[in-house]
C-alpha positions, 0 to 999 in steps of 0.5 A: 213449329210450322209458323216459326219455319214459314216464317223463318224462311219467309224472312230469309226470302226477304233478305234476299229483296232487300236492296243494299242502300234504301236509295233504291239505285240500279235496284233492278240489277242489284235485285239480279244480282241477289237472287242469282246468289239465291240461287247459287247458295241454294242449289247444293242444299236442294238433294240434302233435303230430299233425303232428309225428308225421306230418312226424318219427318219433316218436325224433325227437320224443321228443329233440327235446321231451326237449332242449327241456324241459332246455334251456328249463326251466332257463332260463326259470326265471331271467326275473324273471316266471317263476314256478312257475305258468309253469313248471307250465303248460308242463310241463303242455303235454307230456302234449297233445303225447303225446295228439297223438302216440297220435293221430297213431299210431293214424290212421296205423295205421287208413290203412296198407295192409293186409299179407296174409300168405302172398302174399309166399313164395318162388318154388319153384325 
């Protein structure tokens, strides 16, 4: 499940880079202009996969998002006001979860107690 979500989010990222025409003119602008949607898409997602992660272990989180993004996409793309940029944007959305995630992780693992090692041996008999 963990090289599925990896590279699921990897693809999306890639997305992200990849130029509208192959021609690769004003590459440089339009690269700005996709990562500032990027960013925009992704910041409101960010607390949501804080707390996700510190309600749901992080499979769970993975499944769920992986079913939704399978189930959602697909469906969605039949409303006739959804486009390509709708679609984009809520792609654009999982690598925020992500972040929120790798956040969520890391304060977890700064708040742990500390393990010290050589204190739990056995007993001599």
């Amino acid at each position: 499940m963990e090289r599925l979500w990896r590279l699921s989010l990897t693809l999306v990222l890639g997305l992200a880079l990849l130029p509208s025409n192959f021609a690769f003119v004003d590459y440089g602008a339009e690269l700005a202009a996709q990562s500032y949607a990027l960013v925009k898409a992704s910041m409101p997602f960010i607390p949501p996969g804080l707390l996700l992660m510190l309600v749901w272990r992080k499979a769970e989180i993975q499944i769920v998002t992986l079913a939704l993004y399978l189930v959602l996409l697909p469906a969605l793309w039949v409303l006739p006001g959804w486009g390509w940029i709708e679609t984009r944007n809520m792609l654009f959305a999982w690598p925020g979860l992500a972040l929120g995630m790798a956040l969520a992780a890391g304060s977890l693992r700064a708040f742990a107690p500390a393990v010290k090692l050589g204190h739990h041996r056995a007993p001599r008999a």
